[in-house]
C-alpha positions in Angstrom: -16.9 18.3 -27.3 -17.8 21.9 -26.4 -18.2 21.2 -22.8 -14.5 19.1 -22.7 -13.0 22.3 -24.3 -14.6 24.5 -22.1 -13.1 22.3 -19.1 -9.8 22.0 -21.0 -9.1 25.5 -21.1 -10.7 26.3 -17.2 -7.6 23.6 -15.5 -5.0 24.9 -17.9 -6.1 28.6 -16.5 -6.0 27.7 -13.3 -2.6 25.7 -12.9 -1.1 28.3 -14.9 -1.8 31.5 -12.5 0.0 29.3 -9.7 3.9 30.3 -8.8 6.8 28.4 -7.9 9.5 25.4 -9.3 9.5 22.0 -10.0 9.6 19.6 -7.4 9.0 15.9 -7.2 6.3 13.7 -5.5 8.7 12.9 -2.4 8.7 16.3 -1.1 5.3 15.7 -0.3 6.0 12.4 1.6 8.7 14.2 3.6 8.3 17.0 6.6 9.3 19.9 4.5 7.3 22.1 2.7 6.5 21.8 -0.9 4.6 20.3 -3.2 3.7 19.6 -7.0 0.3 20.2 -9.1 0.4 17.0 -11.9 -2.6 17.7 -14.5 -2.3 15.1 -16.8 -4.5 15.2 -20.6 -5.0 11.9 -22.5 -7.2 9.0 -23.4 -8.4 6.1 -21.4 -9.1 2.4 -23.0 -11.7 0.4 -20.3 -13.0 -2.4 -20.9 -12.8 -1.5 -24.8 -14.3 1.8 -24.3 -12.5 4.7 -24.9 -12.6 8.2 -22.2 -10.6 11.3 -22.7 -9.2 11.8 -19.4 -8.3 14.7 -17.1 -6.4 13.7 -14.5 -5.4 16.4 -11.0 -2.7 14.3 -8.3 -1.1 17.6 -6.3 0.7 16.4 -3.6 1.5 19.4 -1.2 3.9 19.4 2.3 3.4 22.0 5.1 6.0 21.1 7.5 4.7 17.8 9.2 1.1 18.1 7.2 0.5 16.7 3.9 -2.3 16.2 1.5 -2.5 14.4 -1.5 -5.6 14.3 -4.4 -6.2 11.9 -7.3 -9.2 13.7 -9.1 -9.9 11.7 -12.2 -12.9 12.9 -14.7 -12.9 10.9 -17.6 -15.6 11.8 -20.6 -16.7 9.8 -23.4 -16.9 10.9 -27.2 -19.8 12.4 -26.6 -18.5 14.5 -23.9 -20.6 13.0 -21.0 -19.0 12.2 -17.6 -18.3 8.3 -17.1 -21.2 6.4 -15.7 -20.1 4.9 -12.2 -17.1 7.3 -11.4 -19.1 9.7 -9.0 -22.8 8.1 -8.4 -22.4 7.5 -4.7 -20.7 9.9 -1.2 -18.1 7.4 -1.2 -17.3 8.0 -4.9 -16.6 11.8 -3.8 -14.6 11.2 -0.8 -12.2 9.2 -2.9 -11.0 12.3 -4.3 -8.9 12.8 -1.6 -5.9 10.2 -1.6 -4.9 10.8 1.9 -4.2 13.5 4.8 -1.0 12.9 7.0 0.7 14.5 9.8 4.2 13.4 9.9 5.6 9.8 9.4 5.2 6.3 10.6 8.0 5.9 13.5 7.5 9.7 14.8 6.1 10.7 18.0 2.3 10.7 17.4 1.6 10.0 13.0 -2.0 10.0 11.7 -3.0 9.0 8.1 -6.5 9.5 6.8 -7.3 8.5 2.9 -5.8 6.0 0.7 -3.6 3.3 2.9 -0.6 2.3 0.5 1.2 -0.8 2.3 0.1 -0.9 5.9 2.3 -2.5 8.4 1.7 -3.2 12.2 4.6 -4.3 14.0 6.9 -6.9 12.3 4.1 -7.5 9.2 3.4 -11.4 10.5 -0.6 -10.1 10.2 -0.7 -7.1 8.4 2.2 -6.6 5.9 1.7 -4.1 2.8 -1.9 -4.1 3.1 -3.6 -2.1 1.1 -7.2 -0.6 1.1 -7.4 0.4 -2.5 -6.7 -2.6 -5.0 -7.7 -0.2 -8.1 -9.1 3.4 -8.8 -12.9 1.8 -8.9 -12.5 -0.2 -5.0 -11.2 3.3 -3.8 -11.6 3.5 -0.4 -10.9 6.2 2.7 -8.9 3.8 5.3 -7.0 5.6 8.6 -3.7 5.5 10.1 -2.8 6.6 13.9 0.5 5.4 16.0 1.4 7.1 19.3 5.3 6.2 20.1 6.5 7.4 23.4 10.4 6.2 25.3 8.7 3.4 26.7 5.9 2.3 25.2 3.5 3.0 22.1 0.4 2.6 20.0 -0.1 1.5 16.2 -3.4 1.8 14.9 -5.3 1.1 11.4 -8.8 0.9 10.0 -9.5 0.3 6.3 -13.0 2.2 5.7 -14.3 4.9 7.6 -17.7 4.7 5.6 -18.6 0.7 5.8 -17.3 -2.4 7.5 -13.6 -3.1 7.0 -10.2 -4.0 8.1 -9.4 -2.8 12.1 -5.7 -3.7 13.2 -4.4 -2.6 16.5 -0.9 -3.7 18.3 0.3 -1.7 21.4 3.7 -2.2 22.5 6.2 -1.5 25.9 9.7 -1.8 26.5 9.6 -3.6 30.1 13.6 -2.8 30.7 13.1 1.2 30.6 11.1 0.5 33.7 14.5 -1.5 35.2 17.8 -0.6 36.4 18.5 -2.0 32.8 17.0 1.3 31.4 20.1 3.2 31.0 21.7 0.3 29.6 22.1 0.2 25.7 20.4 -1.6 23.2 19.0 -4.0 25.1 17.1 -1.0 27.2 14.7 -1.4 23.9 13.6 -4.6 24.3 10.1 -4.4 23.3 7.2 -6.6 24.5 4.1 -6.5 21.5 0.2 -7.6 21.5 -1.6 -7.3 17.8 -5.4 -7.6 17.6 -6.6 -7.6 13.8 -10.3 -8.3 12.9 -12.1 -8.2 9.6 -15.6 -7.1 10.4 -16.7 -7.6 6.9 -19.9 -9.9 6.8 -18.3 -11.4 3.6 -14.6 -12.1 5.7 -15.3 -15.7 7.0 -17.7 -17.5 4.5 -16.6 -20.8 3.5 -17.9 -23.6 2.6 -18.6 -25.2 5.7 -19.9 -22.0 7.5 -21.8 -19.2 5.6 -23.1 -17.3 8.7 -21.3 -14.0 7.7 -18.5 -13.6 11.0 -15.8 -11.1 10.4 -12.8 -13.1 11.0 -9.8 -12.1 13.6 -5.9 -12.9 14.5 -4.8 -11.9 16.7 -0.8 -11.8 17.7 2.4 -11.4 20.5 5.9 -10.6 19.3 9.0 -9.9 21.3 12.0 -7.5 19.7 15.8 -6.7 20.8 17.9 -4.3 18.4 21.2 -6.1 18.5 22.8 -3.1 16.7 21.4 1.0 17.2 24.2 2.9 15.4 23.3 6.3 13.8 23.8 4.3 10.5 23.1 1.0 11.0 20.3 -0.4 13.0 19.1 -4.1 13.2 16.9 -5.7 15.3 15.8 -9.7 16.0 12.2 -10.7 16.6 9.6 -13.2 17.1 6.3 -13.5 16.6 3.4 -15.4 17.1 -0.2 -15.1 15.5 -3.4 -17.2 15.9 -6.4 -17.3 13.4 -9.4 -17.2 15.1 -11.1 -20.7 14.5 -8.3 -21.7 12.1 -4.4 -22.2 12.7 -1.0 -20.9 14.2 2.0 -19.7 13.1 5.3 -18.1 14.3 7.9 -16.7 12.6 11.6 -15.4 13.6 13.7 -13.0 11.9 16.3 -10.2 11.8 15.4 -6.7 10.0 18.5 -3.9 8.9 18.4 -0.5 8.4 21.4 1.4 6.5 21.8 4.6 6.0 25.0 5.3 4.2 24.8 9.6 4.4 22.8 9.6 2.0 24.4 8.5 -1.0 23.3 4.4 -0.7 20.3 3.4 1.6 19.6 -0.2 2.6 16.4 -1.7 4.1 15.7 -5.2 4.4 14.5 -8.6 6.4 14.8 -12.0 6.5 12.7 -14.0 8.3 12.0 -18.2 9.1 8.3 -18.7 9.2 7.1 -22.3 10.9 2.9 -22.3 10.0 0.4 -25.2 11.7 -2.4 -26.1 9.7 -5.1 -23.8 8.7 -2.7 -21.0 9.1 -1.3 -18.0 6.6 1.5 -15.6 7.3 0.6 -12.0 6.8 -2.9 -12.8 5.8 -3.7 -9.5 5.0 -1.1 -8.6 2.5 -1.0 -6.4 -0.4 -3.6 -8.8 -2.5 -6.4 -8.8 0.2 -9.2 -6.7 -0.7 -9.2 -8.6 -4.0 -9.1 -11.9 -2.8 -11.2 -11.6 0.3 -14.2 -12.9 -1.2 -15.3 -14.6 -4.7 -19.5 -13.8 -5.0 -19.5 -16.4 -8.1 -18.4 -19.2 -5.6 -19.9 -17.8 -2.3 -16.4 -18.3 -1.0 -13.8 -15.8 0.5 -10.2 -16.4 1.2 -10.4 -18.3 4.5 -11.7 -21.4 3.3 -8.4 -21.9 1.4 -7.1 -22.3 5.3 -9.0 -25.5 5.4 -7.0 -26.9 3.0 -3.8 -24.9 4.0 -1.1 -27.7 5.6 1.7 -27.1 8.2 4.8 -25.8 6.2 7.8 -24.0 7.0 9.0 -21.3 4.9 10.9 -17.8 4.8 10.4 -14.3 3.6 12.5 -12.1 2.3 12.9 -8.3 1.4 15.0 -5.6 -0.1 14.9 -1.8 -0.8 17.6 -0.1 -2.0 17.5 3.6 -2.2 20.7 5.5 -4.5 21.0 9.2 -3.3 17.3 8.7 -2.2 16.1 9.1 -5.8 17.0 5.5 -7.7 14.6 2.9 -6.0 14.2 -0.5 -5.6 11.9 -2.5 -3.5 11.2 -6.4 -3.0 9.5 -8.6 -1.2 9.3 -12.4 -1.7 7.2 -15.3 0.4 7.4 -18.7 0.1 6.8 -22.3 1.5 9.8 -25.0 1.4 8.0 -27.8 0.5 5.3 -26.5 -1.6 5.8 -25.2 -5.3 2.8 -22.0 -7.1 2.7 -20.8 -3.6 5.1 -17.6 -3.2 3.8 -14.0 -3.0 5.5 -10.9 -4.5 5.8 -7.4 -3.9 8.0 -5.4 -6.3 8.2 -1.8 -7.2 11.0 0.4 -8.9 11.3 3.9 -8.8 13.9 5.5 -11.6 15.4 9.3 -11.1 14.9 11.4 -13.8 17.5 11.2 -16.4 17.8 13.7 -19.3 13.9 13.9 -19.3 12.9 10.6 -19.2 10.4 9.1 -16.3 10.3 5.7 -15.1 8.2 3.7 -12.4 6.0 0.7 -11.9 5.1 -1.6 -9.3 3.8 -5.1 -9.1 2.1 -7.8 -6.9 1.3 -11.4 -7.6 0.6 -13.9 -5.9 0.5 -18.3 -6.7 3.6 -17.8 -8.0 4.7 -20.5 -10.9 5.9 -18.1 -13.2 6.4 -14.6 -11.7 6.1 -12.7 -14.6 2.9 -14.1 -16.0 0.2 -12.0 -15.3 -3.1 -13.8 -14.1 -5.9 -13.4 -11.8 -3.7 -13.2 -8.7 -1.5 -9.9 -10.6 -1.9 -6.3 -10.2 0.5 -4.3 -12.2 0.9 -0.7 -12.8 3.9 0.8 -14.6 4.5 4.5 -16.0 7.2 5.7 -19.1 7.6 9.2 -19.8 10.0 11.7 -21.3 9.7 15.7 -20.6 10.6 17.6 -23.1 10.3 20.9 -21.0 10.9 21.4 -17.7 6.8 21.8 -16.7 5.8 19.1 -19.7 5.7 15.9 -18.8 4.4 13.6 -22.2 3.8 9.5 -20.7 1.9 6.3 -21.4 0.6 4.8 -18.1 -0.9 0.9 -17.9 -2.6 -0.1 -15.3 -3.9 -3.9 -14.7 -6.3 -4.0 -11.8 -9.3 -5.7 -11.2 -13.2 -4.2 -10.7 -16.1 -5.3 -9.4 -18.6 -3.4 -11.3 -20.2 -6.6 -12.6 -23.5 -6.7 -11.9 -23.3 -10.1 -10.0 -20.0 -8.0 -8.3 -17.9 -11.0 -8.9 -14.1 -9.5 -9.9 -13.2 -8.9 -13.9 -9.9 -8.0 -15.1 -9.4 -3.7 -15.8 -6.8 -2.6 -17.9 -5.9 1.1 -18.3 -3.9 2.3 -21.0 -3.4 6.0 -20.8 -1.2 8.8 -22.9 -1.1 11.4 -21.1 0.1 15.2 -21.6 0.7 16.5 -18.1 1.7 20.0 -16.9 3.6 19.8 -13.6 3.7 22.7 -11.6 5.6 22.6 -8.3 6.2 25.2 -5.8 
């Protein structure tokens, strides 16, 4: 207990020499500069096992750069570190949640660190991907997109330090290089290619083939912006994507962007999806890296395509943003003819109000019942009340699944946390 004191007292020292005034997270996602030092104090419950927990997230903004850390050291009664949170490199690098230089959609964006919802293009192949399904399957993904007048580059890889997710789509706008250039809207007509490939050994075993191929889709979309206001953009597409020794699938839609001066932001898409057989929409979704590969069954997730018929179905999604600090995001997937089969993306994000702190976020898939949660749910919601302005007293849960089993098949993690945190901003 001696050694947690000692530790105790050190971050409190050291957060409390630093200067400046509370800020929150989204400065750090923005290009101003800023930032904000969370320490959070408080007990962890895994797997029946209690930790006391210190827990460091600053998120900092210098103009177009921007750093973010999740340092979690959690010690048990005894006051010894937790066995498995830092025994390999990997385990270390994790620390750091991600390094950006500006935003998606700006002239040249990089992202190095924790990918949160990855998109290329119009999301028919890669659609809220994420690289990091829970704190334990951590990994260090990238980010780079070039965009130019007339053409432009996206760019993703999901671990730097082992075999993972690559997705590529370059694009050009054919017209620009026409007398049509100077013509509006349709002068953006945009011509797309997407190459996405898996090079996981464990991406492709099924049971019919267990050789260990990565698997790859690749894809070809076509857009027109039918309206480019400074408030109100909207844009129809098609796309088209192949599976790699499996199915087909297009899909055509119309996205909206609103920007109401700042007081009520609107975001969303609709989209018809027509799938042959042995064909997914956005295959690598939000849910991937856990359901990639079952090592009980020696099966990952494309030899559910075998069985996978032709279907036609539509996607939908929503974000509201309320003087860009009341949020609301949701995404929902789902065949016509087919019932247990939608997907879900939801998150909310609550302003502040007279202290109190609200957020959570939540992914399922095989939906039946979308609020039950199962082996196809990741959850994570936060409740909080400050009671000072640099006090921040919360209870965090967490459902996420881990494969530390020895056999590294998947088991179900929850996290329940109280926390004490001291949030310095400047």
């Amino acid at each position: 207990m001696k050694t947690i004191s000692n530790l105790l007292f050190a971050v409190i020292f050291i957060i409390a020499i630093g200067n400046g005034q509370w800020n929150n997270v989204r400065t750090a996602m923005t290009g101003t500069s800023g930032g904000s030092i969370p320490v959070g104090f408080g007990a962890t419950f895994i797997d029946g096992e209690a930790f006391y927990l210190i827990n460091i997230t600053p998120e900092v903004a210098f103009g177009q750069l921007g750093v973010s850390l999740d340092l979690n050291l959690r010690f048990t009664t005894k006051g010894k570190l937790r066995t498995g949170d830092y025994n390999k490199f990997e385990d270390y690098l994790r620390v750091i949640r991600y390094v950006r230089w500006a935003q998606k959609g700006d002239p040249f964006y990089t992202r190095v660190g924790q990918l949160d919802y990855s998109l290329l293009g119009h999301g028919s192949i890669i659609y809220n991907y994420r690289n990091s399904a829970s704190y334990d399957l951590r990994r260090t993904g990238i980010e780079l997109d070039l965009n130019f007048d007339t053409f432009g580059f996206e760019s993703m890889y999901s671990d730097i330090t082992d075999r993972g997710l690559l997705g590529m789509r370059g694009y050009v706008k054919p017209l620009k290089f026409t007398s049509f250039g100077k013509v509006p809207v349709i002068n953006n007509f945009e011509v797309g290619v997407t190459y996405a490939r898996d090079l996981s050994t464990v991406a492709d075993i099924t049971s019919a083939d267990t050789s260990g191929r990565g698997l790859t889709i690749i894809g070809f979309d076509l857009g027109l912006p039918i309206l480019s206001y400074s408030i109100l953009k909207s844009t129809l597409y098609f796309d088209y994507a192949q599976i790699i020794h499996y199915g087909h699938g297009t899909s055509v839609g119309v996205n909206m962007n609103y920007s109401g001066l700042g007081l009520v932001d609107l975001r969303g898409k609709y989209e018809l999806r027509f799938n042959g057989v042995h064909y997914m929409p956005a295959y690598f979704d939000a849910l991937y890296e856990h359901e990639r590969f079952d090592p009980v069954r020696r099966l990952s997730k494309s030899d559910m395509l075998d069985t996978v018929g032709a279907n036609r179905g539509y996607y939908g999604e929503l974000i509201i943003s309320i003087l860009n600090s009341f949020n609301i995001i949701a995404g929902y997937q789902a065949p016509f003819d087919s019932k247990n089969e939608g997907l879900l993306h939801a998150e909310l994000r609550l302003p502040e109000v007279s202290g109190i702190v609200v957020r959570g976020a939540f992914d399922k898939a095989k939906i039946g019942r979308a609020f039950i949660l199962d082996n196809y749910s990741l959850l994570s919601a936060e409740i909080g009340y400050k009671p000072a302005k640099y006090l921040l007293v919360s209870m965090l849960y967490q459902q996420t699944y881990s494969n530390r089993n020895p056999d590294g098949s998947f088991i179900k993690q929850i996290r329940v946390e109280p926390k004490v945190s001291l949030v310095f901003d400047f």
